[in-house]
Biopython code that builds the backbone (N, CA, C, O; Angstrom):
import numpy as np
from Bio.PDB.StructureBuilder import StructureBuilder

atoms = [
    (1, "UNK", "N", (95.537, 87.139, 88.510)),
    (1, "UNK", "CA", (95.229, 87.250, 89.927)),
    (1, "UNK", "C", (96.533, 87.219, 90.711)),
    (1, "UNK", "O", (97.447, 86.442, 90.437)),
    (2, "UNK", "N", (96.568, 88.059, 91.647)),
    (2, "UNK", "CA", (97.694, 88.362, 92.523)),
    (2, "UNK", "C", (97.416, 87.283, 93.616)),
    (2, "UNK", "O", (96.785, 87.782, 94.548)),
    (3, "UNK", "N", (97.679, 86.015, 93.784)),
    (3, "UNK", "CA", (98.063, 85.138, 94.864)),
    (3, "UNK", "C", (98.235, 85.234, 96.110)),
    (3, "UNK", "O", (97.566, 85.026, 97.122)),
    (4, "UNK", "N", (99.630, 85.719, 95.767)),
    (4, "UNK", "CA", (100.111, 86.275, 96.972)),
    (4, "UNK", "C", (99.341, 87.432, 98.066)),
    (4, "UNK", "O", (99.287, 87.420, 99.296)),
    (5, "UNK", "N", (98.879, 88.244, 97.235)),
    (5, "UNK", "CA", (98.364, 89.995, 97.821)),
    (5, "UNK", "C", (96.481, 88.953, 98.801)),
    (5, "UNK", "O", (95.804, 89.100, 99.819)),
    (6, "UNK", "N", (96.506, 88.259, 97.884)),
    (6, "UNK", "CA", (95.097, 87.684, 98.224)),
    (6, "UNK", "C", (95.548, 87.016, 99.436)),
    (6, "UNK", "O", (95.029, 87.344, 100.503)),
    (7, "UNK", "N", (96.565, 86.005, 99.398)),
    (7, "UNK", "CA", (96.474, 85.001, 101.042)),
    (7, "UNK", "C", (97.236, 86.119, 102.207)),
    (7, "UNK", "O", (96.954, 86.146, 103.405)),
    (8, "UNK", "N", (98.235, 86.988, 101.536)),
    (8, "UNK", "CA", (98.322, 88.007, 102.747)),
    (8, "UNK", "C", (97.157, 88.675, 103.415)),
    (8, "UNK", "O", (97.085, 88.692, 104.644)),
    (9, "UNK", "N", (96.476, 89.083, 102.849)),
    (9, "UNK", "CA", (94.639, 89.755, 103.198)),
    (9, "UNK", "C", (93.893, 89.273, 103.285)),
    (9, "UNK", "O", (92.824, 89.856, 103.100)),
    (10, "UNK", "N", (93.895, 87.455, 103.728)),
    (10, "UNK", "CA", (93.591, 86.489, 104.325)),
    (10, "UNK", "C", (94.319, 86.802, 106.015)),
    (10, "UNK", "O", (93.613, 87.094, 106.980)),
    (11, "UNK", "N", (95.733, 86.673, 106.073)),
    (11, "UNK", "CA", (96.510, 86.874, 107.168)),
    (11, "UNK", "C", (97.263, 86.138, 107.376)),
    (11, "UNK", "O", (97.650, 85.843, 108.507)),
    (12, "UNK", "N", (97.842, 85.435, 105.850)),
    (12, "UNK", "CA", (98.952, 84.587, 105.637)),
    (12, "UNK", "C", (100.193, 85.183, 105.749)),
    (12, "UNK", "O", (100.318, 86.366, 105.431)),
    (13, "UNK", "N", (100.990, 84.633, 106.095)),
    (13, "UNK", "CA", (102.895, 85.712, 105.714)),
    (13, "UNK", "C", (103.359, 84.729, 104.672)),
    (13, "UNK", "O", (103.313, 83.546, 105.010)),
    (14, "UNK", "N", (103.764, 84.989, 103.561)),
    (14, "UNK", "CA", (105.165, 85.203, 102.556)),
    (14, "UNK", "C", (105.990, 84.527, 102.831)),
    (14, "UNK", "O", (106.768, 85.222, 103.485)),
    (15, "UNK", "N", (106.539, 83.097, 102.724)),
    (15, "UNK", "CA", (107.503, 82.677, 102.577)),
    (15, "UNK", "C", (107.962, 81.989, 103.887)),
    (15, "UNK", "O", (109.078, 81.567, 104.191)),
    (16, "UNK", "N", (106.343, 81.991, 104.853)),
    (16, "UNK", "CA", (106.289, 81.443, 106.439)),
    (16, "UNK", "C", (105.374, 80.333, 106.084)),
    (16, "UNK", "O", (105.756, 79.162, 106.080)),
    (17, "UNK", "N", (103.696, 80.838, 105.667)),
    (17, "UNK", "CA", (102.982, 80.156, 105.027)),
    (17, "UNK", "C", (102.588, 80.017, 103.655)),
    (17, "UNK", "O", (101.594, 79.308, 103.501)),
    (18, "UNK", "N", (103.012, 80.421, 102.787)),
    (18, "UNK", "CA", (103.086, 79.623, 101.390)),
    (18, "UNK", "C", (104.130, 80.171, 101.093)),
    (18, "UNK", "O", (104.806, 81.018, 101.677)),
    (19, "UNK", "N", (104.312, 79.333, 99.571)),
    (19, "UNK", "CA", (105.366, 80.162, 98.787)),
    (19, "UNK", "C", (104.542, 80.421, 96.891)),
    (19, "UNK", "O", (103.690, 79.752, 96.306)),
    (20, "UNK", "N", (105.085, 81.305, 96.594)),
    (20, "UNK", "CA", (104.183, 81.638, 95.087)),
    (20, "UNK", "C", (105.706, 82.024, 94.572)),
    (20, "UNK", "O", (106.732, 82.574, 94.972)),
    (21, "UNK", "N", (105.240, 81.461, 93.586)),
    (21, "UNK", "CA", (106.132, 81.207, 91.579)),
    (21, "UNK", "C", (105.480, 81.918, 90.616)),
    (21, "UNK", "O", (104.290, 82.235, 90.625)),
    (22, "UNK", "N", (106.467, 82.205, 89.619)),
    (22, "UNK", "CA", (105.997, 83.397, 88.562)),
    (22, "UNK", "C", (107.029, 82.522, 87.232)),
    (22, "UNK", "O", (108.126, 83.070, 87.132)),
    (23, "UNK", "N", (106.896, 81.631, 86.512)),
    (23, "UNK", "CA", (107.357, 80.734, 85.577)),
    (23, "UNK", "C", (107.657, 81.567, 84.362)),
    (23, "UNK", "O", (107.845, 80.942, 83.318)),
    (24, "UNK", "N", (107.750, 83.173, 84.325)),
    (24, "UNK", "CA", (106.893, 84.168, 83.246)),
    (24, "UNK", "C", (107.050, 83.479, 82.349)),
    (24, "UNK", "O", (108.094, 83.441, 81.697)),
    (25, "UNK", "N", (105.623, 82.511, 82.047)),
    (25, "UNK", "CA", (105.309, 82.131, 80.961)),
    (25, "UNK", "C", (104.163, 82.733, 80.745)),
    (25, "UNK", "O", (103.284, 82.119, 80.141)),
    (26, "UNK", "N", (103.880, 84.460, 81.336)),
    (26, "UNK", "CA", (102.645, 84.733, 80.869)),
    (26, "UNK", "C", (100.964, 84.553, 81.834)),
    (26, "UNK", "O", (99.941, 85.190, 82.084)),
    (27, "UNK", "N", (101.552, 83.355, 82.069)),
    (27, "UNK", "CA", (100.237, 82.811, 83.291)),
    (27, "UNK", "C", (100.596, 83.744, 84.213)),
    (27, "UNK", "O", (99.561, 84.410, 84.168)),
    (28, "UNK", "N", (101.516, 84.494, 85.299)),
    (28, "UNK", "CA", (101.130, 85.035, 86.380)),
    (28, "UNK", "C", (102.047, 84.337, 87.265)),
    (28, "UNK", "O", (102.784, 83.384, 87.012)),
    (29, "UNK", "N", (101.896, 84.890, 88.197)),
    (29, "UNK", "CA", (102.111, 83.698, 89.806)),
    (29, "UNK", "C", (100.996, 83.329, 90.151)),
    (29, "UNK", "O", (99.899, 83.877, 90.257)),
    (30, "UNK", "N", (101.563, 81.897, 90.392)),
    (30, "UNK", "CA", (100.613, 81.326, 91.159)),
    (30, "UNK", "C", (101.113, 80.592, 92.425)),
    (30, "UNK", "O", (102.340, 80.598, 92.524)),
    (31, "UNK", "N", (100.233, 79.761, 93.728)),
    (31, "UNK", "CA", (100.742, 79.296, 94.495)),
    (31, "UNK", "C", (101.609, 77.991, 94.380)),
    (31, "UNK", "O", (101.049, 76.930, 94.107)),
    (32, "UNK", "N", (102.806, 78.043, 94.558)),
    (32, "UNK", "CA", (103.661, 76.804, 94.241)),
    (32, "UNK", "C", (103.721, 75.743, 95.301)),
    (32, "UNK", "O", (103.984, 74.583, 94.982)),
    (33, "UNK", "N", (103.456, 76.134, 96.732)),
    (33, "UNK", "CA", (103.772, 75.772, 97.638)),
    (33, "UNK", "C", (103.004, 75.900, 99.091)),
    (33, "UNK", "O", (102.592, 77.058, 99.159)),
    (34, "UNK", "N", (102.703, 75.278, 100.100)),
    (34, "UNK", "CA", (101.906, 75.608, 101.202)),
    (34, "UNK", "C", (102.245, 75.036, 102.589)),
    (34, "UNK", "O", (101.867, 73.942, 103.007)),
    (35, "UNK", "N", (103.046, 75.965, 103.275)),
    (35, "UNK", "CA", (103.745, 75.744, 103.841)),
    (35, "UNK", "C", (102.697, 75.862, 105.949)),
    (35, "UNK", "O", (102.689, 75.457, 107.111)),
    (36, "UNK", "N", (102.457, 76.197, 105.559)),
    (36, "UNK", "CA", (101.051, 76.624, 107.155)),
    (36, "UNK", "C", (100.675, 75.412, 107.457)),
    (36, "UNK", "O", (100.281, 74.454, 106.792)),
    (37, "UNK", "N", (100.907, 75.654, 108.859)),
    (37, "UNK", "CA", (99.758, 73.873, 109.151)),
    (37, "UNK", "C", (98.113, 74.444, 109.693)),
    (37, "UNK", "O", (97.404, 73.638, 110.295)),
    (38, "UNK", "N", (97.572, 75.950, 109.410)),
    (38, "UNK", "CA", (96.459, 76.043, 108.870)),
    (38, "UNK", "C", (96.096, 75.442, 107.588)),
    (38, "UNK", "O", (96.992, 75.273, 106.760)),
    (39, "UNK", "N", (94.911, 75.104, 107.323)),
    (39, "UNK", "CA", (94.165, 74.801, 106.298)),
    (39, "UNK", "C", (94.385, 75.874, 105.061)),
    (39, "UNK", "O", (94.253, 77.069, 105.323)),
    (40, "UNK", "N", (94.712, 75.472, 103.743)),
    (40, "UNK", "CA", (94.832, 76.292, 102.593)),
    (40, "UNK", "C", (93.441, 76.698, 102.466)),
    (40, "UNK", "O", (92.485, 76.017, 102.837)),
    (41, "UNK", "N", (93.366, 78.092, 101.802)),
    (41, "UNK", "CA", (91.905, 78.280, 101.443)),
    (41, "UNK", "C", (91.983, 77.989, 100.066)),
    (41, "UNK", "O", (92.918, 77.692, 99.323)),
    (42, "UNK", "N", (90.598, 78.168, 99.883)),
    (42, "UNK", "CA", (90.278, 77.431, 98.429)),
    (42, "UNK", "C", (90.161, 78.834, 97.352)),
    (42, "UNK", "O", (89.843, 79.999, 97.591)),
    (43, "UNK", "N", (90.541, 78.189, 96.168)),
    (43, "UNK", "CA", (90.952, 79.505, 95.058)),
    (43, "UNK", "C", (89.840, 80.581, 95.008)),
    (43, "UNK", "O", (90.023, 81.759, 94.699)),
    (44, "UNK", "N", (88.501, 79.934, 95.403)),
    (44, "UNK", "CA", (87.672, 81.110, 95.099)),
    (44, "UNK", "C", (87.659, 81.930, 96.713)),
    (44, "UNK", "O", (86.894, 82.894, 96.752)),
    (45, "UNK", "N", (88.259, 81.693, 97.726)),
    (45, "UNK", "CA", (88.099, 82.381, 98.950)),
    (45, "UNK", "C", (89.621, 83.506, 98.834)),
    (45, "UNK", "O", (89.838, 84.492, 99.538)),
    (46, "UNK", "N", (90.570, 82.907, 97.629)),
    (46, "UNK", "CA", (91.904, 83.812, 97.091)),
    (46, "UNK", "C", (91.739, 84.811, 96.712)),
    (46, "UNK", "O", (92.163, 85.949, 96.913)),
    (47, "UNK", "N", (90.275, 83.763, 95.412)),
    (47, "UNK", "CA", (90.400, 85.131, 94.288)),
    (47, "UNK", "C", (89.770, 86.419, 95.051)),
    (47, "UNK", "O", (90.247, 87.548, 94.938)),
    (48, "UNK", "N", (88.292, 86.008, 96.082)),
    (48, "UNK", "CA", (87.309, 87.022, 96.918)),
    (48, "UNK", "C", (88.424, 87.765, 97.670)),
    (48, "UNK", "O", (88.246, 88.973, 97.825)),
    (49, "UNK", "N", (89.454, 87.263, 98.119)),
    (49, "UNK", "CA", (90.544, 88.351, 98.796)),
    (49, "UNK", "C", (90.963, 88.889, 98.303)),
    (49, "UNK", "O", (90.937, 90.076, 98.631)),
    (50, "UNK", "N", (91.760, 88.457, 97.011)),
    (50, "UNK", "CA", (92.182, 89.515, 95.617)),
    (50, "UNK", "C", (91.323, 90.737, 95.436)),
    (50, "UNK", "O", (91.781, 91.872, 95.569)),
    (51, "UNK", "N", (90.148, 90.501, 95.149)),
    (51, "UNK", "CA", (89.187, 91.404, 94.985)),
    (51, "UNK", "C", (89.235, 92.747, 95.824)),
    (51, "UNK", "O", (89.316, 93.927, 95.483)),
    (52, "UNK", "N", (89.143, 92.019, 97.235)),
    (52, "UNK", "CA", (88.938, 92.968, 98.612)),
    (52, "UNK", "C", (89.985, 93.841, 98.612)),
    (52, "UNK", "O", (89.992, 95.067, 98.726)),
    (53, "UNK", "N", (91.137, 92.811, 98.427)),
    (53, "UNK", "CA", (92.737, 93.465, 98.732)),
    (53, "UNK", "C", (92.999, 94.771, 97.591)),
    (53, "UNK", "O", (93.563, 95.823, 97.892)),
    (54, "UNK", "N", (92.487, 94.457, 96.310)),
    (54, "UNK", "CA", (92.358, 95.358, 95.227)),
    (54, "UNK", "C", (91.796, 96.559, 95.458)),
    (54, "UNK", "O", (92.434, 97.607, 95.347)),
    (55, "UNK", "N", (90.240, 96.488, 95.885)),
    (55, "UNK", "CA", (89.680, 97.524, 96.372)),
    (55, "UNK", "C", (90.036, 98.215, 97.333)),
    (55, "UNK", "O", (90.010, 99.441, 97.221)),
    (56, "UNK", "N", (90.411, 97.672, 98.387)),
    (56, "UNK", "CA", (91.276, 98.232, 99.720)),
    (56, "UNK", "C", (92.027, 99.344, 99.028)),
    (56, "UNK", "O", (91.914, 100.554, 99.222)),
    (57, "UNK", "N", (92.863, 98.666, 98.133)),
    (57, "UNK", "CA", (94.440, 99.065, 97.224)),
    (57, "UNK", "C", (93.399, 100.463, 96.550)),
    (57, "UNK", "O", (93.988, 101.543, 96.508)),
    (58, "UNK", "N", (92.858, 100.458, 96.366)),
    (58, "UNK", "CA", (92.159, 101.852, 95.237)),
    (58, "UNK", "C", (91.801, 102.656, 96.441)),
    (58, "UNK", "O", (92.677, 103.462, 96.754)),
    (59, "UNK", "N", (90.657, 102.644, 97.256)),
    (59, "UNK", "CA", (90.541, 103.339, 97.890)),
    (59, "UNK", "C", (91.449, 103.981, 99.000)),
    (59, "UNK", "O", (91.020, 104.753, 99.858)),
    (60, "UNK", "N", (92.480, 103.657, 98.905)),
    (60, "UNK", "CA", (93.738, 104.539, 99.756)),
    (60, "UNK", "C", (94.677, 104.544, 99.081)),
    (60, "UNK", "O", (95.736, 104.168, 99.582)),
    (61, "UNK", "N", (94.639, 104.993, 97.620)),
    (61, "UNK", "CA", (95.738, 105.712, 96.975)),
    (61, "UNK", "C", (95.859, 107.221, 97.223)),
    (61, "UNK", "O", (96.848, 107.822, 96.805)),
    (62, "UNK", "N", (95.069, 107.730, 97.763)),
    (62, "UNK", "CA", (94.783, 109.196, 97.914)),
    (62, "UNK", "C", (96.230, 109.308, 99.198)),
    (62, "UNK", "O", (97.094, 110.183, 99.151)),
    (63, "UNK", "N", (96.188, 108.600, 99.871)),
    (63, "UNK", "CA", (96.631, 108.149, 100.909)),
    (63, "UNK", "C", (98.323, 107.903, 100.420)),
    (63, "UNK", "O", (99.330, 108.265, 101.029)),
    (64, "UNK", "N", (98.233, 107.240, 99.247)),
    (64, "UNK", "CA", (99.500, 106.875, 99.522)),
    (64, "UNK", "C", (100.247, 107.925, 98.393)),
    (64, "UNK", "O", (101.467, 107.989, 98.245)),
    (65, "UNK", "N", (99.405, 108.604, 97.752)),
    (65, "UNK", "CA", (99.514, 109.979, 96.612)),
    (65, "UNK", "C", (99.836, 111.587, 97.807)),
    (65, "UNK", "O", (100.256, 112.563, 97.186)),
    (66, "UNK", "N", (99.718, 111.710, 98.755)),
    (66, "UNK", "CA", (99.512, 112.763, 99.531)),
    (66, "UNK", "C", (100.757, 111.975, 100.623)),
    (66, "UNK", "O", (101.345, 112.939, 101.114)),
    (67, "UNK", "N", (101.279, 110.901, 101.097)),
    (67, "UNK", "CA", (102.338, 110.800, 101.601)),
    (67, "UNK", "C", (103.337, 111.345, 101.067)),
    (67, "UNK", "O", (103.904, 112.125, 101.832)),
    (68, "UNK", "N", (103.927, 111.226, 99.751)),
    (68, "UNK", "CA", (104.958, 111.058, 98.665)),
    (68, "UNK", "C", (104.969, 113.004, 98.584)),
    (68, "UNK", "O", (105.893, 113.775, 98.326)),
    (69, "UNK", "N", (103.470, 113.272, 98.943)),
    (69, "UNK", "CA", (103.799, 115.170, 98.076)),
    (69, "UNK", "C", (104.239, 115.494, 99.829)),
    (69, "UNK", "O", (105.264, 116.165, 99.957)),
    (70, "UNK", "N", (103.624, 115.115, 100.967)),
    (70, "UNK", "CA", (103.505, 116.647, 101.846)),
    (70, "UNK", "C", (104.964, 116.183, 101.985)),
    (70, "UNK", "O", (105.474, 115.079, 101.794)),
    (71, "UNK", "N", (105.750, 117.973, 102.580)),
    (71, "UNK", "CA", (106.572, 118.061, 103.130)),
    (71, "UNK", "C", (107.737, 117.002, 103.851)),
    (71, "UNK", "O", (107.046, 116.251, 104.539)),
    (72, "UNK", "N", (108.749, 116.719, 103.964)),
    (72, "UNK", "CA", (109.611, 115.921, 104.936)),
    (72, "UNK", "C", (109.423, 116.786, 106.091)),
    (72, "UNK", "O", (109.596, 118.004, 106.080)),
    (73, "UNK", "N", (108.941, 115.861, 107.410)),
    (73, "UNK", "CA", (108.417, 115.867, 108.955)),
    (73, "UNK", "C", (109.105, 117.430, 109.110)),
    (73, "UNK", "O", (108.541, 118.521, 109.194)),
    (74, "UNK", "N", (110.801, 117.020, 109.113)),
    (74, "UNK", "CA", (111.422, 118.316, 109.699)),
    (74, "UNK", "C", (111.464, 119.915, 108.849)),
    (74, "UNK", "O", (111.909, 120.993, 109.243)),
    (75, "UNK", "N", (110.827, 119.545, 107.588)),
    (75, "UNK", "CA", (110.216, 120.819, 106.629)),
    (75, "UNK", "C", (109.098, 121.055, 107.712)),
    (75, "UNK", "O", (109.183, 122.066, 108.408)),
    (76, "UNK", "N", (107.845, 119.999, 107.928)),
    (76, "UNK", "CA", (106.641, 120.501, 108.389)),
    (76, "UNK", "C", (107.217, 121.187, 109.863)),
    (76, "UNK", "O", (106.263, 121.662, 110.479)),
    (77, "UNK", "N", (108.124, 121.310, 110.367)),
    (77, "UNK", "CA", (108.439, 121.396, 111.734)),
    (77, "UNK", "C", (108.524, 122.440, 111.969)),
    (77, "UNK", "O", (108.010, 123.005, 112.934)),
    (78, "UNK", "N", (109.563, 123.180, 110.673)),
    (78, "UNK", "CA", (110.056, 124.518, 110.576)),
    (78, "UNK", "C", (109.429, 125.571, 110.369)),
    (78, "UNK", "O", (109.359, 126.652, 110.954)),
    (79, "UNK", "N", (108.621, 124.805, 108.769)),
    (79, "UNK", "CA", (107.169, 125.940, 108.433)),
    (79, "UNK", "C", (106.310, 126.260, 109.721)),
    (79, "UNK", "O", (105.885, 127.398, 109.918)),
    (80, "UNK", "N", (106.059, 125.157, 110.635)),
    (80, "UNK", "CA", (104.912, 125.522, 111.834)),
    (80, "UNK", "C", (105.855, 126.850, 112.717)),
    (80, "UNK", "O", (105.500, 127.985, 113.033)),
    (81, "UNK", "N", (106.943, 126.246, 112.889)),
    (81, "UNK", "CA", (107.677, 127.129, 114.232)),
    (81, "UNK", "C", (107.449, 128.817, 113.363)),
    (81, "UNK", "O", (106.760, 129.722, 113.833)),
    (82, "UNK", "N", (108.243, 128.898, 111.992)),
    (82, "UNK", "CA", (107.510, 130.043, 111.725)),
    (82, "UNK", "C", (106.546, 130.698, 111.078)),
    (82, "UNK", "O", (106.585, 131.686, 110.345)),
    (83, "UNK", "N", (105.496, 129.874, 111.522)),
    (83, "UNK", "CA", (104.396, 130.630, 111.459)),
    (83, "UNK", "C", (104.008, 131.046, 112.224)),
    (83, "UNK", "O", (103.470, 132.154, 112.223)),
    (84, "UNK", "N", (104.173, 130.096, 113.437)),
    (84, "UNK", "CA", (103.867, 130.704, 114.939)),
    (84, "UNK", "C", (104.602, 132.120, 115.347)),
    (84, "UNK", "O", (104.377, 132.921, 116.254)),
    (85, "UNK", "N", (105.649, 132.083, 114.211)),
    (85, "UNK", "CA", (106.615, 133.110, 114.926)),
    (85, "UNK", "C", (106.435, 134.567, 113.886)),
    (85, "UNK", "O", (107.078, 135.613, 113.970)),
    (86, "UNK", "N", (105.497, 134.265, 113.052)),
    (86, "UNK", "CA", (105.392, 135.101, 111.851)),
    (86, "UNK", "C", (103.971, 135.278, 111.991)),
    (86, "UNK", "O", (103.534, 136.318, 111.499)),
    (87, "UNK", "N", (103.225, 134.582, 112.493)),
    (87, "UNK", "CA", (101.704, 135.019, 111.962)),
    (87, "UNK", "C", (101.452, 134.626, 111.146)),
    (87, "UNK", "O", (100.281, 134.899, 110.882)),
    (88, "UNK", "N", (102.061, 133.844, 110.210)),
    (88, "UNK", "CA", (101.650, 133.391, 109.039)),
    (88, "UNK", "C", (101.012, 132.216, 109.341)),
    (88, "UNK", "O", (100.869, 131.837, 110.504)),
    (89, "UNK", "N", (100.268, 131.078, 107.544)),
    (89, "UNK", "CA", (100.048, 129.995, 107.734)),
    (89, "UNK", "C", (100.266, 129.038, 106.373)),
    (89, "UNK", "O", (99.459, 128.318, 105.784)),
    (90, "UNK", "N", (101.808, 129.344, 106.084)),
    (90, "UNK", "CA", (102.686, 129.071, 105.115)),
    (90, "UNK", "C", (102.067, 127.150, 105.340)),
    (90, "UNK", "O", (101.653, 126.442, 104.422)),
    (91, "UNK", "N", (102.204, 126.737, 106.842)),
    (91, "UNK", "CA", (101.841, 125.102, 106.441)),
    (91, "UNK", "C", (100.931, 124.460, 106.360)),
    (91, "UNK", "O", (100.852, 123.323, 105.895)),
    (92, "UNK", "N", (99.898, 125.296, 106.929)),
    (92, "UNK", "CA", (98.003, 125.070, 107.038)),
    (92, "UNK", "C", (97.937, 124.577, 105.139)),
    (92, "UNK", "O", (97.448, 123.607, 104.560)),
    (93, "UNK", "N", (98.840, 126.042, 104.567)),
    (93, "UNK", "CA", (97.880, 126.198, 103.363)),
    (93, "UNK", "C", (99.104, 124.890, 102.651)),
    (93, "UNK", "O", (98.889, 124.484, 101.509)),
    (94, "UNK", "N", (99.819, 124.569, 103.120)),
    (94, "UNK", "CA", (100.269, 123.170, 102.168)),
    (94, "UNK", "C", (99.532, 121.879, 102.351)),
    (94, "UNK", "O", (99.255, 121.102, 101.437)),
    (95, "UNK", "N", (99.218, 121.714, 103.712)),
    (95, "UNK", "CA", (98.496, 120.660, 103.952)),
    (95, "UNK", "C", (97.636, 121.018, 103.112)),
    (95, "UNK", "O", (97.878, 120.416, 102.066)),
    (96, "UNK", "N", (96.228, 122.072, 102.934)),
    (96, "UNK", "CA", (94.947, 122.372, 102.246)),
    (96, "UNK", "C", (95.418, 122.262, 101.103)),
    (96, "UNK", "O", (94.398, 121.842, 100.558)),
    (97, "UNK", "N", (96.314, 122.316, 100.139)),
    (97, "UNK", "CA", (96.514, 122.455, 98.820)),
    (97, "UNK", "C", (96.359, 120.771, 98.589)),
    (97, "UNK", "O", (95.409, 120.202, 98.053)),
    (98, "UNK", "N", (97.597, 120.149, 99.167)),
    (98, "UNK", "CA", (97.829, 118.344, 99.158)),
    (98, "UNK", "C", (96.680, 117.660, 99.171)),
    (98, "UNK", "O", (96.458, 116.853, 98.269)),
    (99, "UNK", "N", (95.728, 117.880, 100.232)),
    (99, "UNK", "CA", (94.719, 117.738, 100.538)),
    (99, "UNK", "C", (93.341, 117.510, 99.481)),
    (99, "UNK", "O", (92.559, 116.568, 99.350)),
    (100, "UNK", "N", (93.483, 119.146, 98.658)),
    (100, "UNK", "CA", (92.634, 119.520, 97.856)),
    (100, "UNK", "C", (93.144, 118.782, 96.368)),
    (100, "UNK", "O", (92.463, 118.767, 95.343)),
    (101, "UNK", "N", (94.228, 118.306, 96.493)),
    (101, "UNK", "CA", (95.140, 117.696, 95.116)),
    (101, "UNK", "C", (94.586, 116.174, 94.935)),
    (101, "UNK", "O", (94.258, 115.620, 93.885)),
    (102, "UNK", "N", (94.576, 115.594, 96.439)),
    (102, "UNK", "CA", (93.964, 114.302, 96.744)),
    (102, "UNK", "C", (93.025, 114.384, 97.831)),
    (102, "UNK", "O", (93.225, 114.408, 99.045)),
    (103, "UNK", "N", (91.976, 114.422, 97.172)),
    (103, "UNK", "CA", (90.414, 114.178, 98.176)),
    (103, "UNK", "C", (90.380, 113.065, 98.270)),
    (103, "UNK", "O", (90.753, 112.403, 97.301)),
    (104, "UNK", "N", (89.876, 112.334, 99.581)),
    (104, "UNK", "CA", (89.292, 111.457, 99.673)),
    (104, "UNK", "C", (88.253, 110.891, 98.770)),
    (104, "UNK", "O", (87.426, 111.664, 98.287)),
    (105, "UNK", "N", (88.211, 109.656, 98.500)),
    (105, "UNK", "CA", (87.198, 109.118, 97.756)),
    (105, "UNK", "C", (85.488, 109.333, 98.417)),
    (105, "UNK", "O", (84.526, 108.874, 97.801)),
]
sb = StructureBuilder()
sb.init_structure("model")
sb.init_model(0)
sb.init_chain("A")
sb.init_seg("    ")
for serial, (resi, resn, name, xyz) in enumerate(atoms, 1):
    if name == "N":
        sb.init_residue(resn, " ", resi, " ")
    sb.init_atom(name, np.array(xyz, "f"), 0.0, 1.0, " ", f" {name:<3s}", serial, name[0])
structure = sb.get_structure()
């Protein structure tokens, strides 16, 4: 279980309100430390954020798979200016390709 990813998606910060250790002995990280003068939540309200935060994490990889391919901004800038200036739709059809590469879930 990711600790950390869980009390952030609670609406904890990193090293403000807790701190988490990784001993790699295999076990993982876990919370070492609790630094918030909110109330700690309890491991099973961690692990239910883990969960959430996980799923969150899957369903917008499409998202973070289709950042990494389209174009750099000032590529998309150029392709638009000439298309406008060409008639063409050299950037429509990159977006639709990226797009079609990563569908939404």
């Amino acid at each position: 279980m990711n600790v950390a990813s869980g009390l952030i998606h609670l609406g904890f910060d990193a090293e403000k309100d807790f701190l988490c250790k990784d001993e790699a002995d295999g076990k993982g990280p876990y919370l070492a430390e609790w630094l918030s003068d909110k109330p700690r939540p309890s491991d099973a309200a961690i692990a239910e954020a883990v969960t959430a935060y996980e799923a969150q994490w899957e369903a917008t990889e499409y998202q973070r798979q289709r950042k990494v391919t389209y174009w750099p901004l000032a590529d998309q800038l150029d392709a638009l200016y000439w298309d406008k200036k060409n008639g063409t739709n050299v950037w429509e059809h990159h977006i639709e390709a990226v797009k079609a590469k990563f569908p939404k879930p």
